[in-house]
N, C-alpha and C positions, 0 to 999 in steps of 0.2 A: 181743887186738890192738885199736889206737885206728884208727879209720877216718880217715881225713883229706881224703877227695874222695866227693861223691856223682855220681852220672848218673843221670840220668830220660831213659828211651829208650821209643821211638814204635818199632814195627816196621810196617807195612804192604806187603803184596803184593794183586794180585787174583786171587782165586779165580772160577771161574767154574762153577757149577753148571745141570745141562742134563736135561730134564725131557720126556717126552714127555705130551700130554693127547687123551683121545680123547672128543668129545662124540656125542649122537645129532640134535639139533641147534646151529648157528652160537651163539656166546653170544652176547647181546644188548651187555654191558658188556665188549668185548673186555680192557681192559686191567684192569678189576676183578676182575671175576669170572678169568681169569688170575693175577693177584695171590693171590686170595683161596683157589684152588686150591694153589698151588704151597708154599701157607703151610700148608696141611695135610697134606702129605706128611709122610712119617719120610724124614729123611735120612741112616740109620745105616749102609745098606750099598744097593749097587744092585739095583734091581727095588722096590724100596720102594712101595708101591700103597696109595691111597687113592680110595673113591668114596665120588661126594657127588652131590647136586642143588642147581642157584641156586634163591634164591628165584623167580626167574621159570621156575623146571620145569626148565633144563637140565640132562640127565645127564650124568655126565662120570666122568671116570677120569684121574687124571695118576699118571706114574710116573716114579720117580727116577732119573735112569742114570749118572750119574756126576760127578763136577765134577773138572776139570780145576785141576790147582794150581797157582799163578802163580809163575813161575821169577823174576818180576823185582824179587825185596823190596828194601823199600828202609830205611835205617836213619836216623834221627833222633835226636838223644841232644843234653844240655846238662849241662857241669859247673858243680859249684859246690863250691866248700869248704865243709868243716861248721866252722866256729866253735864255739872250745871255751865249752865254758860253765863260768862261775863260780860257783858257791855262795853266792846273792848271798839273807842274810838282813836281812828289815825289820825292824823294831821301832818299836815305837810311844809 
């Protein structure tokens, strides 16, 4: 079969993944060191548990509890014809 239309399509929803973190003290770089915690979790199933220390001594523990799937996708897509192509030899 000869194709005759292509589409290039974008999907996008928001997912929202939600994390619990327990330190023994405040961090110092709240939105870093947060970051840099929530990046080292496994995110394969809930309860997922990672511990670590910041460089400045904080102990901590975050753990993964679930992400929440976004019901509200949205789709993007653009046609274009494929143009047949011709057999186009040079010579020289």
């Amino acid at each position: 079969m000869k194709y005759k239309h292509q589409y290039e399509v974008s999907e996008q929803s928001v997912d929202t993944r939600n994390y619990v973190i327990e330190t023994d003290k405040p961090f110092s770089n709240n939105y870093g060191e947060i970051l840099n915690a929530i990046c080292e979790v496994d995110i394969a199933k809930e309860g997922d548990t990672y511990v670590g220390k910041t460089d400045d001594g904080v102990n901590f523990k975050v753990i993964y509890v679930d992400t929440d799937y976004g019901d509200d996708g949205h789709i993007n897509w653009n046609m274009s014809d494929i143009e047949e192509s011709e057999d186009v030899s040079a010579s020289c």
